[in-house]
Every structure is written in structure tokens, then in C-alpha cells.
C-alpha positions as CSV (number, residue, x, y, z in Angstrom):
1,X,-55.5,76.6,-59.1
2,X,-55.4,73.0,-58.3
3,X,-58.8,71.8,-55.9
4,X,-58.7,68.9,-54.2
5,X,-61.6,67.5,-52.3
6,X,-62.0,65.8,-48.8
7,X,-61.4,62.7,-49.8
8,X,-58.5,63.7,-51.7
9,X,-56.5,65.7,-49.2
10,X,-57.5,62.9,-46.5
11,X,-55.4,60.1,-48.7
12,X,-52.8,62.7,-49.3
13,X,-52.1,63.3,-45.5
14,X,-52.2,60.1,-45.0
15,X,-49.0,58.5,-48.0
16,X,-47.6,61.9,-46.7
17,X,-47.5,60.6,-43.0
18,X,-45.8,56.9,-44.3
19,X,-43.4,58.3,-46.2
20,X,-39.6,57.3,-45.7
21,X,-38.0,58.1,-48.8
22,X,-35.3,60.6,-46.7
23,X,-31.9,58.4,-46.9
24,X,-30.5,57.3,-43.0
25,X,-26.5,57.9,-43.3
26,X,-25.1,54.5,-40.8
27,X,-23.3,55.5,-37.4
28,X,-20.7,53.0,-36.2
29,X,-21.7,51.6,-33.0
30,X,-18.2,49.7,-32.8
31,X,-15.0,49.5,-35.0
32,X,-12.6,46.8,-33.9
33,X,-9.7,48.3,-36.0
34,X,-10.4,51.9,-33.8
35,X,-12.4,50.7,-30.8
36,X,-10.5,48.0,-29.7
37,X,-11.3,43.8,-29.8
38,X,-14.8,43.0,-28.8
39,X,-14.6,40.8,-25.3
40,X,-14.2,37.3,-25.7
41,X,-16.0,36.4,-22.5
42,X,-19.6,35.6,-23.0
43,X,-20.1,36.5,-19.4
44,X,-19.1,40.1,-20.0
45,X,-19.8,41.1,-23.3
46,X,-18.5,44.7,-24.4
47,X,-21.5,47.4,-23.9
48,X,-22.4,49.1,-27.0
49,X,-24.8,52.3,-27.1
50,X,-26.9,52.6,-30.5
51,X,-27.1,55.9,-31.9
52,X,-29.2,56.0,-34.3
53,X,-31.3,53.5,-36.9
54,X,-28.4,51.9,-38.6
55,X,-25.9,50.6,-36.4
56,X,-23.5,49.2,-37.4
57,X,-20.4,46.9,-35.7
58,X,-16.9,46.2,-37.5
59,X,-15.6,43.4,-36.3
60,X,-12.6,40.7,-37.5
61,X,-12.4,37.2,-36.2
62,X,-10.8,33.4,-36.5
63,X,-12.2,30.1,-35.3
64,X,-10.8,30.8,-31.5
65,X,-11.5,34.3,-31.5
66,X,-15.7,34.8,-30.1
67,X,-17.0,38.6,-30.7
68,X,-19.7,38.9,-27.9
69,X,-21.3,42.3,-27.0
70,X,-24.6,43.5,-25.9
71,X,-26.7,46.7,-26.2
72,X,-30.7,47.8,-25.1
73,X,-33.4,48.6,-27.6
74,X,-35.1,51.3,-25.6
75,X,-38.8,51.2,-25.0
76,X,-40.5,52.5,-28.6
77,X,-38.4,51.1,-30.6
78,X,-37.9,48.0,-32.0
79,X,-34.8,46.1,-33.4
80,X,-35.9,45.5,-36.9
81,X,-33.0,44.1,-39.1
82,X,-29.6,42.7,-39.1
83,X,-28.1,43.7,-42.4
84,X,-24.3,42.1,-43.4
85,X,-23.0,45.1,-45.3
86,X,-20.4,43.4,-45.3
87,X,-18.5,40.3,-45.4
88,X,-15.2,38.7,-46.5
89,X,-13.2,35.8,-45.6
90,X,-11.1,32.9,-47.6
91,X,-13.6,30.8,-45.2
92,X,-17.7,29.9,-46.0
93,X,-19.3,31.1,-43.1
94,X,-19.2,33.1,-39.6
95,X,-21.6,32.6,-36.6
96,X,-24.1,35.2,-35.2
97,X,-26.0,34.1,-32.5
98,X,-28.7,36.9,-30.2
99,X,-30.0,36.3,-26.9
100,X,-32.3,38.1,-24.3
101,X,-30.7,39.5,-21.3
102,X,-27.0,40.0,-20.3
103,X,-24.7,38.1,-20.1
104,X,-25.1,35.7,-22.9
105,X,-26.6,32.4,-21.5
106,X,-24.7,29.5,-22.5
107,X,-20.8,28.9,-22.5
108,X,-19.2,28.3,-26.3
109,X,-17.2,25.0,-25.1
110,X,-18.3,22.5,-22.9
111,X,-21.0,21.6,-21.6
112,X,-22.5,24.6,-24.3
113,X,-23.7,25.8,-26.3
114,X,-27.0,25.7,-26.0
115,X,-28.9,26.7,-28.8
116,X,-32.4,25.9,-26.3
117,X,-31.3,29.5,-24.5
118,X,-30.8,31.5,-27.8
119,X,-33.2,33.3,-29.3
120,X,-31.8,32.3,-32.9
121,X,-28.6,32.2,-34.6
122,X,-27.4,32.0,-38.6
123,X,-24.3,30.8,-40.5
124,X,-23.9,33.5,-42.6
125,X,-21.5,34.3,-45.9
126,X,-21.3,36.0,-49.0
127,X,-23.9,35.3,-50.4
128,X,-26.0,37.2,-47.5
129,X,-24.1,40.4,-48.0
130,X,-26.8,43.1,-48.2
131,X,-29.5,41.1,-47.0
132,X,-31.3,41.2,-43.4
133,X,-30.9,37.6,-41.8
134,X,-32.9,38.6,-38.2
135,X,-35.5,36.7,-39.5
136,X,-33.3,33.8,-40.2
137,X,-31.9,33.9,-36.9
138,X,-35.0,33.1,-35.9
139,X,-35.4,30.1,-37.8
140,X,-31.9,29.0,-35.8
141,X,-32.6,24.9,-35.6
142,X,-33.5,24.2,-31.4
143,X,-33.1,27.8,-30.4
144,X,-36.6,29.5,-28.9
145,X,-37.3,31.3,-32.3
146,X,-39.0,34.4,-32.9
147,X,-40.4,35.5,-36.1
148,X,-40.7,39.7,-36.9
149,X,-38.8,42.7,-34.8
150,X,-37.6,42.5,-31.6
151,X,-38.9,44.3,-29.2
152,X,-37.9,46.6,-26.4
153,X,-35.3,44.9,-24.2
154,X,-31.6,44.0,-23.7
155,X,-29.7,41.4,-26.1
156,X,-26.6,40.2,-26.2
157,X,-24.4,39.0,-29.8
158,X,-22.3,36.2,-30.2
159,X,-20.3,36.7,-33.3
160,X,-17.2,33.9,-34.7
161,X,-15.9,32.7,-37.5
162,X,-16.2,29.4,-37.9
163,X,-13.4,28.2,-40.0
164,X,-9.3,28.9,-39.5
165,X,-8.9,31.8,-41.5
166,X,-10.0,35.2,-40.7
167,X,-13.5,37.2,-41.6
168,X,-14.0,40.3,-41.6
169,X,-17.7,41.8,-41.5
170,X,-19.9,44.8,-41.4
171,X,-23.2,44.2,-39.7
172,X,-26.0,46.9,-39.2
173,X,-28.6,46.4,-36.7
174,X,-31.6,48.6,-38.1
175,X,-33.9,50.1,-34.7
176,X,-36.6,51.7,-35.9
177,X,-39.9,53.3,-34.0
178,X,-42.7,50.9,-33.6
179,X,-45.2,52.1,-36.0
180,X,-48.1,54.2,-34.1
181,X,-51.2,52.2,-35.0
182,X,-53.1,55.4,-36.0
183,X,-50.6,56.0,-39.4
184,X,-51.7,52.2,-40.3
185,X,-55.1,53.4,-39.4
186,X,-54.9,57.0,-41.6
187,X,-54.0,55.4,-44.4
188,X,-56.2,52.2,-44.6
189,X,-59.3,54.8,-43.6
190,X,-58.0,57.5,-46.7
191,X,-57.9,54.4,-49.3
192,X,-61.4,53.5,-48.1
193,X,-62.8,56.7,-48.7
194,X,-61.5,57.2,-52.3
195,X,-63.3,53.9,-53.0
196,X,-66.4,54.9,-51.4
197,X,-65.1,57.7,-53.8
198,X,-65.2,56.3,-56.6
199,X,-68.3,54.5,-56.3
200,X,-70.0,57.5,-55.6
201,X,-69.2,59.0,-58.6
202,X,-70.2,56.0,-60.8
């Protein structure tokens, strides 16, 4: 019969309690080719509902066809990554842009946009397929910026190809609990004890 101590069981509950190793299967939060075509109006973007941690919009477009929709990350939770599972196009690169609020705040022609009312935006391609670009967003040049999740709230998308032939992408917008300080807390306190452990033992 296996024995393990205090300090043992404490750092036990405690990888136990920040584990995510159970796979998350993706819901579809919109698919153009089922759904219908995303508005075009950036002053009434089509209402989507999240259902789940991966999220994920379907969505075709050419260089005069905007994508713009709009969805809440409820209090809790946190928007936490913007994954292109997919993305392909005879083209280089499609536009994502995220604001707060609804309706998105600037106009795509003149006298926008305004990248000073954005939160961020990316020109993204191939090369990003399976990689998170939230936090590249926020690197948009003259937007507000942001840097980590986003938090609880309401944004809005601006999605467009930017070239004359058609795209077609898959991205997944990952919402996730905010982490409960105590787990952070568990575990740094359980890997303390095993070295106070340890140096006991010396």
C-alpha cells in the first residue's frame, strides 16, 4: 500500500485541480455556407451566441464583401484566443479587426476607418493557420491595444478579405473561465512545501 505524506497529497491536489488534459470538441457559432452571409453593415452586425470554449465562425469573403458580427463574453469568463483553423485563398491576406461595444465604431470607407477606435486588428494568412493572433491584434499599429485576454464585455468583428479573389476561413474564438486565484495559490503553496520538504529531509 502506497503512503503518501502531507506534503505529498497537498501537491497532488493541487496539479490535480490544474489539470486540462480532457480534449474541448469546437461548436460552430456561425457557418455562412448553413447560416446565411454575415451582415455587411458595421452598424448592425449579425448577433452571435457562444456555446461553449471553442467557437468557431465559417465565413467566405472578397475585397467588397465585409463580415461584421458581434457577440458578449459573459461576466467569468474571458475571451482568450483567436485561433485560424483555417484559411485559404489564391490571395495573401484577410482583415480581422475587434472592437468594444456594438455597433462597430468606425465606417470601412470614407471618412474611416479608424484604427484610433479599434481595439486591434491583424492581416492574417497561411502562414497563421493554427496559431492564436488575439495577441497580435493587439499589436494592430494606431488602434488602442491590449495585451492578454479580454475580458467580460461585448465586441464586435470586422472580418474581409483584402484582395479580389475569395478566402475562405475558420476562426475559433477560445472563452475560457478566468482562473480562480486560489488554484494559482494551491499550487504555488504545494510546490513550496515539498521544498521546505526536501530541505527538511536533508
Amino acid at each position: 500500500m502506497v503512503r503518501l505524506n502531507l506534503i505529498q497529497l497537498y501537491l497532488l491536489s493541487a496539479i490535480i485541480a490544474t489539470s486540462t488534459t480532457v480534449p474541448v470538441m469546437a461548436s460552430v457559432m456561425w457557418d455562412e455556407s448553413i447560416d446565411g452571409d454575415l451582415s455587411g453593415d458595421y452598424q448592425s452586425p449579425t448577433a452571435l451566441i457562444p456555446i461553449g470554449v471553442n467557437n468557431q465562425v465559417l465565413y467566405s469573403s472578397v475585397s467588397a464583401d465585409r463580415e461584421y458580427f458581434t457577440f458578449d463574453v459573459d461576466a467569468g469568463d474571458q475571451l482568450a484566443a483567436i485561433i485560424v483553423d483555417n484559411w485559404t485563398s489564391t490571395d495573401d491576406k484577410s482583415f480581422l479587426a475587434v472592437a468594444s461595444g456594438n455597433p462597430f465604431p468606425t465606417p470601412p470607407t470614407s471618412p474611416g476607418p479608424n484604427p484610433a477606435v479599434m481595439l486591434g486588428y491583424h492581416h492574417f494568412g497561411v502562414a497563421d493557420v493554427g496559431l492564436d493572433i488575439l495577441q497580435i491584434m493587439g499589436a494592430g499599429p494606431g488602434s488602442q491595444g491590449f495585451s492578454g485576454p479580454l475580458g467580460a464585455g461585448t465586441y464586435t468583428f470586422w472580418a474581409q478579405e483584402t484582395g479580389p479573389n475569395a478566402a475562405a476561413a475558420t476562426l475559433n474564438f477560445v472563452i475560457t473561465p478566468i482562473p480562480e486565484p486560489a488554484t494559482g495559490i494551491l499550487l504555488v503553496g504545494g510546490l513550496a512545501m515539498l521544498t521546505l520538504g526536501r530541505r527538511w529531509a536533508i
